[in-house]
N, C-alpha and C positions, 0 to 999 in steps of 0.2 A: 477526725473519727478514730478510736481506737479500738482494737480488736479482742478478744477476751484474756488473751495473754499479758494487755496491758503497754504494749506497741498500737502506733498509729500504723494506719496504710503508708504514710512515707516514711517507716522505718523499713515495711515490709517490703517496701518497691525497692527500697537503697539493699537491703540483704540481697534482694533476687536479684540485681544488676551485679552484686558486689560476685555474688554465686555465678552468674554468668561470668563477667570478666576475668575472674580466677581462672576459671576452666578453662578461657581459650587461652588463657596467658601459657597457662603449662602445660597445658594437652593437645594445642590448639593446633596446626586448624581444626576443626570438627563441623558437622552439619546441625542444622537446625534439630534434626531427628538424634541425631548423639548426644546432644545438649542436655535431652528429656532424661533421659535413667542418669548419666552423670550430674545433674544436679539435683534431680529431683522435684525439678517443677513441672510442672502441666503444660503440655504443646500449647496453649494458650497463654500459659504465662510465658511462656520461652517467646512465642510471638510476638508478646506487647514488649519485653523487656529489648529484645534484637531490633524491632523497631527503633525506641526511643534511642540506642544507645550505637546505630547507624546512621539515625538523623543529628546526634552528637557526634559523629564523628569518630569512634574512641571504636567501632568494630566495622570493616571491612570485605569485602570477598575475597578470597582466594583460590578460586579455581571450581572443579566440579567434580564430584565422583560419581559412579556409575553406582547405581543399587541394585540388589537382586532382587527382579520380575518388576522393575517401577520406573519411575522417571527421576534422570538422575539431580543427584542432590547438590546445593551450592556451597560452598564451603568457607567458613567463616576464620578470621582471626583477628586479634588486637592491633591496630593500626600503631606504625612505630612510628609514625610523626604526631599524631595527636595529643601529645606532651613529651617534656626533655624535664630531665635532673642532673643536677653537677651533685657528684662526690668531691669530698676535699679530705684529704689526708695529712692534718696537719703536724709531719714527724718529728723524726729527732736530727734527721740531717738536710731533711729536703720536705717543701708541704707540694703536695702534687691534687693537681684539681683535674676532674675530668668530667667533660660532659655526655650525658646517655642520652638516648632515645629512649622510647616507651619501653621496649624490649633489651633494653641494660646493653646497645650495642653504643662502643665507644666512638664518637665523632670527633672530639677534640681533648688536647691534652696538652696542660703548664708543668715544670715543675721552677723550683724555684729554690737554691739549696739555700740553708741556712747557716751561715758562717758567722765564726765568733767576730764581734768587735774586738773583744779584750781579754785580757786572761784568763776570766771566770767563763766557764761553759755556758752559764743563765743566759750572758752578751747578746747571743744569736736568737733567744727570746722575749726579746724587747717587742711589748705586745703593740707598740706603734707599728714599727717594721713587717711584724706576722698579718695586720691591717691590711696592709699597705701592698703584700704580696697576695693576698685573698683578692682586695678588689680591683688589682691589675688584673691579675692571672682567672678572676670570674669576668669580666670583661672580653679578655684578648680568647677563653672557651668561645664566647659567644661571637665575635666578631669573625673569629675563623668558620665556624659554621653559620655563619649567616643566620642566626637564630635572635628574634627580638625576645628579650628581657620576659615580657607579658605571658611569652610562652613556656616560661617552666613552670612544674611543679613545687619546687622549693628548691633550697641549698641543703644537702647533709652534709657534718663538719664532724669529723672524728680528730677528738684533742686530746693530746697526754693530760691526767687527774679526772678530779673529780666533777662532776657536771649538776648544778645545784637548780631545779626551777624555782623562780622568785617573780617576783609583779614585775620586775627588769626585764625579764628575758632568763635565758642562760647563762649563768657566771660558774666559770669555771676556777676550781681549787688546782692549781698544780704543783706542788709543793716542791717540786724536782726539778721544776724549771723557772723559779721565781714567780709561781703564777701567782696571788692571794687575793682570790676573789676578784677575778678581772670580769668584769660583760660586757661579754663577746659578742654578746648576741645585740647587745644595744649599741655597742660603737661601729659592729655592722651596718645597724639601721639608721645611725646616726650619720653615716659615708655618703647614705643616696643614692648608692649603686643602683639596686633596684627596687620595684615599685613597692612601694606599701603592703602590697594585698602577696607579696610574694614571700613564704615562709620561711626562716631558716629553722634547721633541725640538728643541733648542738649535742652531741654523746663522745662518750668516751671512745677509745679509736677499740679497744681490743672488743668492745660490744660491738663495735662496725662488724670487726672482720668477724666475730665470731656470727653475726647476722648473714653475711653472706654463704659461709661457710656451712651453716646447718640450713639456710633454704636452698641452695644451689651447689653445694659444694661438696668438700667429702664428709659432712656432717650428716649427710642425708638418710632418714631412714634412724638415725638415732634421738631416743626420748629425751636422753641424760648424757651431757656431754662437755667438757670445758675443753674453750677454745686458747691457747695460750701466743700471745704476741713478745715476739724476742728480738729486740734490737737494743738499741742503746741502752733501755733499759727492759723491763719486764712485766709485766700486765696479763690478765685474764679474764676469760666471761666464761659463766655458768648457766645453764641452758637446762633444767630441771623438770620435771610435773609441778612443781612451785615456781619457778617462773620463767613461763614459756619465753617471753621476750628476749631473756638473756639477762644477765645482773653483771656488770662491769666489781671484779676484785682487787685490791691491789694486793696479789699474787707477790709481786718483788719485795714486798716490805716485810712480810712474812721474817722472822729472826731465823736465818740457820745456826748463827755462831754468838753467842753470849761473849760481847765485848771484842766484837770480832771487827772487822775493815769498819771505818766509817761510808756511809752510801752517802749518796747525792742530795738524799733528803734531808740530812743531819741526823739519823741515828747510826746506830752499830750494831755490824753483824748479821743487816738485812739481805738475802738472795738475791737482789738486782748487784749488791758489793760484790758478789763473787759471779754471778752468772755474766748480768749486763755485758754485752757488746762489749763497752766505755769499761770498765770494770777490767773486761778479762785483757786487753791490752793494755792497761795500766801493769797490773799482776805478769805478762808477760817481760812488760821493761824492767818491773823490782827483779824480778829471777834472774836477769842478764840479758833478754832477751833483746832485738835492734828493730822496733818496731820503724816502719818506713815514716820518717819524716814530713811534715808540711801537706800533708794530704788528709782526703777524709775516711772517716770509721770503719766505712765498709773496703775501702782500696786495702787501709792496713789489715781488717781482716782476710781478705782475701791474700794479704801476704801470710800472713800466721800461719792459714790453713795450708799454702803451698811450703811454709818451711817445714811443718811437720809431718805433710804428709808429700811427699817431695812426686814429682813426675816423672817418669823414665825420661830420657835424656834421649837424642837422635842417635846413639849407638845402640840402644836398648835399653844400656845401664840406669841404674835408680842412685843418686846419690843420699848421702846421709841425710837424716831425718834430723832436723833441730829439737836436740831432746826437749831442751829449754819449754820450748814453744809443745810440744809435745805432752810434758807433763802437767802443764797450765788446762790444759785440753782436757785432758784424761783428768783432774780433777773437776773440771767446771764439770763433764759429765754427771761425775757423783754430787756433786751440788744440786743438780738440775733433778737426779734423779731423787734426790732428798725430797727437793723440794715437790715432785709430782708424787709422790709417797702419801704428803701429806692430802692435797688435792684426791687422791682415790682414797684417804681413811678419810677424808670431811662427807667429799659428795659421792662416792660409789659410783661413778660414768661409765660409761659404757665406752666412750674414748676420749681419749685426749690429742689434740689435734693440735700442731705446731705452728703455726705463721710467723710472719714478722722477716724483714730482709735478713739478718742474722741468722733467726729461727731456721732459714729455708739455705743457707749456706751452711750451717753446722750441721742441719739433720741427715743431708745423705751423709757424712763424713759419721757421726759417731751417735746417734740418732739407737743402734741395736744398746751402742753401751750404757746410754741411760738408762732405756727401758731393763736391762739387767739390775741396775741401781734401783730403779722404782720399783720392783718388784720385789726385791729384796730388802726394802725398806720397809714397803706395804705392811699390813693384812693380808694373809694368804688369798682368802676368799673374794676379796673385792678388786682384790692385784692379781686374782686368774679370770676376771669379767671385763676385763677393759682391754683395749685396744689403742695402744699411741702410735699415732701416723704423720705423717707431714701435711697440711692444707694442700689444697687444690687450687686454690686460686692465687698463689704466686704473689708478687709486690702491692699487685692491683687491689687485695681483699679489704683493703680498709675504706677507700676510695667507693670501690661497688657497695661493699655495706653502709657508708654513707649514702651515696643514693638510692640504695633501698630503703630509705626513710621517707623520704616526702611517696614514692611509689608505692607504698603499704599505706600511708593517711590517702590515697588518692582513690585508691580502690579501697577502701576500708568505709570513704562517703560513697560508694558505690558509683568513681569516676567522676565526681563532682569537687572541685578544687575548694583549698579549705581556705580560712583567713591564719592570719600569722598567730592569734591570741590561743590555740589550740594549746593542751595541754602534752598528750597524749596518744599517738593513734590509736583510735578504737579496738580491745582487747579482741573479738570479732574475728576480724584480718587478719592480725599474728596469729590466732589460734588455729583460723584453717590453713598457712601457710606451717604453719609446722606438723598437723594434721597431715595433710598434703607430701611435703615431706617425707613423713613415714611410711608411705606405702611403697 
């Protein structure tokens, strides 16, 4: 049957469930009677929809509140066992997989670092090996929570490049990391991990984090926004009135320098050459610098940052700052701030928002001096509208905004589990989650 808008009644029951479970998700718990004006349906549709979607399982009580002059009211919210999703963050030094509950509370957690075989950096992305730690480290989530396979929602996978959908699956381009057209998505399915009917959702990692970041994060409340991920290399998503989902950029390739470093990608001159993690302690050893030997990216940065910005010492005293390391710094700043110059003359945001381990280790440290640089690069006008801050959600933000993938197609069917052929989640669910959002 369809209704004159040209929807059936089970598109109509799927929105009003979808309207329901939103609400309790973020506002929740709430009563049957709160449920009416914030969603906007009929005490009678609120009935049948709390009904079907208690007998499913997916809403619960919570307790009771008292009302004024009546009898009091029972209080409802989203059950955090009635589905689980793994995040997977597959990085540049470690891919860390975590598994959620319904309400994105962490149960279990792998990481798994990635260390070179051989002298080329690509070594440690040997897409056998990346395989091969996905479906231990999605197994060994599960088996520490005691959770069977049947009961997720899907896998979200954030992966450095580009994420292409094909009749395969997901194949990803990463051009940084020797990827050329690998599917991912099909040598997943091809492992047998888990069941058929169980989806994986393959994006790029800075679209992850910048997803979690503008539904739950410090992106909240803004329409226009790029989210910037900084580690080994450098990535971004863009978050617009064009497109709400978020659009994955490669931000790091971007030319600052005509004929300048070669990058990882094979060209010259690109922003990830002088900003990346990888980059700026390379650029630390050419100036003289002694970056710490036989360890990984983030230990040496954490040495860099302590030679240049040195700690008082147990007498009080501060000793000398390694200029060396010092200068490298204070440049990559203006680098970075070049490079978000450009980012506010493309897209006009309203902020620019840091993540990435790197990102979150340099930004308290020099974090004012970029944004001096970006603004002085800028357009006056659109460089006095924005606001660049650090993320909120720490190491984790690639990880949760991967499981905010199969969680958005879930309630986007209005709680009804999807099959793997899906394309898409329905535009629907993003829109009110970033709707939602803004207030």
């Amino acid at each position: 049957m369809r209704v004159r808008s040209g929807r059936t009644v089970r598109d109509l029951r799927r929105e009003n469930r979808t309207a329901v479970l939103q609400r309790l998700y973020f506002d929740g718990p709430l009563s049957r009677f709160s449920l009416g004006p914030a969603t906007g349906l009929s005490s009678g549709s609120i009935s049948n929809v709390v009904a079907e979607l208690v007998s499913d399982g997916l809403v619960e009580e919570a307790g009771i509140v008292e009302s004024a002059g009546g009898r009091p009211r029972t209080l409802l919210r989203v059950s955090p066992t009635s589905g689980y999703m793994i995040g997977v963050d597959v990085g540049e030094t470690r891919i860390r997989i975590e598994l959620f509950d319904l309400t994105l509370t962490e149960l279990a957690r792998v990481e798994r670092p990635l260390e070179a075989a051989g002298p080329r950096r690509i070594d440690r992305y040997d897409v056998a090996v990346v395989v091969r730690h996905l479906r231990e480290g999605i197994a060994e989530v599960l088996h520490r929570a005691g959770i069977a396979p049947e009961r997720l929602l899907g896998v979200g996978i954030g992966v450095p490049g580009i994420v292409a959908r094909t009749a395969d699956g997901a194949v990803v381009h990463g051009q940084t990391i020797g990827w050329d057209a690998v599917p991912l998505e099909r040598m997943l399915r091809d492992s047998h991990l888990l069941p058929e009917t169980i989806p994986y959702y393959i994006d790029n990692g800075a679209k992850t984090l910048g997803q979690a970041e503008m539904w739950f994060g410090a992106g909240r409340g803004a329409r226009n926004a790029v989210l910037v991920l900084f580690g080994s290399g450098v990535g971004a998503c863009v978050v617009s009135d064009d497109t709400r989902t978020g659009r994955a950029i490669e931000w790091g390739h971007l030319t600052v320098r005509v004929r300048g470093r070669r990058c990882r990608c094979g060209a010259q001159g690109c922003l990830e050459a002088y900003a990346g993690a990888e980059a700026l302690l390379e650029r630390w050893a050419e100036a003289g610098g002694r970056p710490p030997a036989d360890t990984d990216e983030e230990t040496a940065l954490t040495a860099m940052l302590a030679a240049a910005y040195p700690a008082p010492g147990p007498d009080g005293t501060t000793p000398g700052a390694d200029t060396t390391a010092l200068a490298v710094l204070e440049e990559t700043a203006e680098y970075l701030g070049a490079g978000f110059s450009d980012l506010i003359n493309l897209f006009q945001p309203e902020r620019i928002l840091v993540g990435g381990w790197a990102g979150l280790q340099l930004g308290t440290r020099f974090l004012d001096s970029v944004r001096s640089h970006a603004t002085s690069y800028a357009l006056s006008y659109p460089a006095a509208n924005v606001r660049i801050d650090l993320g909120t959600f720490g190491p984790d933000a690639v990880t949760v905004g991967a499981g905010i993938l199969p969680l958005a197609d879930f309630f986007a069917h209005g709680g009804h589990r999807t099959q793997p052929e899906r394309e898409e989640p329905l535009p629907a669910w993003r829109t009110t989650l970033q709707e939602r959002a803004a207030h």
